[in-house]
C-alpha positions in Angstrom: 0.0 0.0 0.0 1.6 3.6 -0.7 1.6 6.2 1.4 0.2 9.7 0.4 2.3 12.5 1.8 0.5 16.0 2.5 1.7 19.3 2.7 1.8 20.6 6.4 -1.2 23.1 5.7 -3.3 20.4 4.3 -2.4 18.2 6.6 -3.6 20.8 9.2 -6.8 21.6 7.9 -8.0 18.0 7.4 -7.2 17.4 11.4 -9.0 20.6 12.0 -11.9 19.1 10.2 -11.5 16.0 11.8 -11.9 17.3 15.3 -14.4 19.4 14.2 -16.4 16.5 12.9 -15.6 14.1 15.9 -16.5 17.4 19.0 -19.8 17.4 17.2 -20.4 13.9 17.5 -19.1 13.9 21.2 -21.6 16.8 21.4 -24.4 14.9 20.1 -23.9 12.2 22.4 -23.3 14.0 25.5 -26.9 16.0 24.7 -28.7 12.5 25.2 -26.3 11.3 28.2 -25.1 8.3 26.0 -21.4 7.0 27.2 -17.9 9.1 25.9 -14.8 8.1 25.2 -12.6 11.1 24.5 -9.4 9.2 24.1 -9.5 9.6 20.6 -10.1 13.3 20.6 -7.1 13.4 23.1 -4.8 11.8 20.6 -6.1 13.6 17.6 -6.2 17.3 19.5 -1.9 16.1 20.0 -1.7 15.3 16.3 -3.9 19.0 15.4 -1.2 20.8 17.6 1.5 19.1 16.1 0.4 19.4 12.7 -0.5 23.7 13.5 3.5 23.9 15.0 4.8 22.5 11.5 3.2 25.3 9.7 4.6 29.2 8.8 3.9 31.3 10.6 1.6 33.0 8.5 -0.1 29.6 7.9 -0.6 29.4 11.7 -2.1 32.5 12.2 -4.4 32.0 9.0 -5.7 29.0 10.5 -6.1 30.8 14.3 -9.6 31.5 13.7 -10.9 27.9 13.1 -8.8 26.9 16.2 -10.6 29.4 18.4 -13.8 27.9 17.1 -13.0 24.3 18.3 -11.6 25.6 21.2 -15.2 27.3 22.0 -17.0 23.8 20.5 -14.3 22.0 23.2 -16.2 24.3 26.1 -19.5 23.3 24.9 -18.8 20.2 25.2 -16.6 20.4 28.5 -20.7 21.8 29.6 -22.8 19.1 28.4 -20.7 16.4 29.6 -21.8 18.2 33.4 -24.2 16.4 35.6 -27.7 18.0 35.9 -28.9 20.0 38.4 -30.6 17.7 41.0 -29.4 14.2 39.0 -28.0 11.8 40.6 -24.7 10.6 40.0 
């Protein structure tokens, strides 16, 4: 099997869609308290970060944007992973 190699931007914007697409599954499952298993999104946000530190700077900063916005998906989640009020554990 051959391996593709991308450029470091593509490569970076394909994990940023990545994580995008797997925080709004995590999102959707949280909403109707079914099970999580974030390891994935663990090892992917590590791959995201590496992939963002191989970039230009210019190319970084370009894609600054779209990072903030899955950092503010991140906090949405972080809040509908929370216990209800008045649930029990």
């Amino acid at each position: 099997m051959s391996r593709v190699t991308l450029f470091p931007d593509t490569l970076a914007v394909l994990l940023l869609e990545r994580f995008g697409n797997m925080l709004t599954l995590a999102r959707a499952l949280a909403a109707s308290r079914r099970p999580l298993d974030l390891a994935g999104l663990d090892d992917l946000a590590g791959r995201l970060a590496a992939a963002c530190l191989d970039l230009p700077p210019e190319q970084g900063r370009a894609l600054r944007p779209r990072l903030q916005g899955l950092l503010a998906e991140l906090d949405a989640l972080a809040l509908a992973c929370q216990p209800e009020e008045g649930a029990a554990p």
